[in-house]
N, C-alpha and C positions, 0 to 999 in steps of 0.2 A: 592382380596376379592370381592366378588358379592354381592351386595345390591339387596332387593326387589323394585320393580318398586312401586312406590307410589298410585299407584290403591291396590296391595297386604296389605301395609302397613296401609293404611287405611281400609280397611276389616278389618284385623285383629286387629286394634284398637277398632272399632267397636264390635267385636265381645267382645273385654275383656270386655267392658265399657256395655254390656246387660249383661254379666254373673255374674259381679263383685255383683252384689244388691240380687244375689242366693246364695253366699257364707258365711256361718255362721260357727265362731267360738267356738270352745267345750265348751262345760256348764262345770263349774268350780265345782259342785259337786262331791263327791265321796263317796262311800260308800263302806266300808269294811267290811268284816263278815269272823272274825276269828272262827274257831273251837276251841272251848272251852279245849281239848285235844291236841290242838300244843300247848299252855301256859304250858300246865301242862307237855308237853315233853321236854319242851323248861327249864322248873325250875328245872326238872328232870338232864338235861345234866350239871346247870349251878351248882350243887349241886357233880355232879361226876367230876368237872375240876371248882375249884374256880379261877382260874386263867385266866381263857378262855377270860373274858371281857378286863385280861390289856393287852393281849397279842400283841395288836394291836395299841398299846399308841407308843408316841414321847416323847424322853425327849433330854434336851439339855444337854451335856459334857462341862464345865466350865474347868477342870483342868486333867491332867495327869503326875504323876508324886510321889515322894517320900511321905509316910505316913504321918511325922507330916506337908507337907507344905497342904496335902491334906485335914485333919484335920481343920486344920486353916482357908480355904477356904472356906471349906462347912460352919462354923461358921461366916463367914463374910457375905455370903451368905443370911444366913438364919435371920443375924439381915437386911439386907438392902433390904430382897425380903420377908416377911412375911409370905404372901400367899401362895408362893410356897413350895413343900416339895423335898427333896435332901436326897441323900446317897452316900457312897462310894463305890464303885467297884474295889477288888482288883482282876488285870488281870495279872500275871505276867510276867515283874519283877514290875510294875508299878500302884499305885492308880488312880482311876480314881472318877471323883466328878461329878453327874447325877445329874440334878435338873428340876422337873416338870411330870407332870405324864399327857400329853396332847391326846385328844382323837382325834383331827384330825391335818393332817399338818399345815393347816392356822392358827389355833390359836397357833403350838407351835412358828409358824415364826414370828406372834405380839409379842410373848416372846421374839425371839431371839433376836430382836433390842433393847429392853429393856435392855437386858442382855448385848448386846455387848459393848454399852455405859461403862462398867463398868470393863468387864474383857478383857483378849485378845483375845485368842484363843479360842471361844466356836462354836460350831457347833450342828448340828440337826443330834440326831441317831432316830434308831430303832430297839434298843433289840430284838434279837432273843431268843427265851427260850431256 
């Protein structure tokens, strides 16, 4: 490896340390200006696909498996997680028990730990429609 001779390396320190006091960083303002007709196209599309905002939701899978043990679950569930809301999914041949309706991955992952504390086998999906 070739090092710069110490005549170089000094120049070019020299040099950072006059330019460094020129360089400013971006002004933290921003201004946006929406056209008033993307809102209104925007309410328009969400009005012909009501479904379009959950399409992109995480939920956790707690259970898989026979009807009433699935049944029982989401009810155990539902008294010791309040907050959260749960359904079954029958895939056949097997139930399946969803719980949470999470709009980004990080917050369904602060769920999952929660969650795991308590069940066994739960994992992180994402519903396809």
């Amino acid at each position: 490896m070739r090092f710069l001779r110490p005549t170089h390396t000094t120049l070019i320190l020299l040099l950072f340390l006059a330019l460094a006091p020129k360089t400013h960083a971006q002004n933290s303002n921003l201004t946006v200006n929406v056209d008033p007709k993307f809102e209104q196209l925007l309410t328009e599309k969400r009005k012909s696909n009501p479904n379009l905002s959950y399409s992109d939701r995480y939920k956790i899978q707690i259970f898989n498996g026979v009807s009433e043990t699935a049944k029982k679950t989401l009810s155990e569930f539902k008294q010791e997680f309040k907050d959260l809301d749960g359904t079954i999914i029958f895939n056949t041949p097997n139930y399946k028990v969803w719980v949470g309706n999470f709009r980004t991955r990080m917050e369904a992952e602060r769920n999952l730990v929660d969650i795991k504390k308590r069940y066994k086998n739960v994992f992180l999906i994402k519903p396809s429609k």
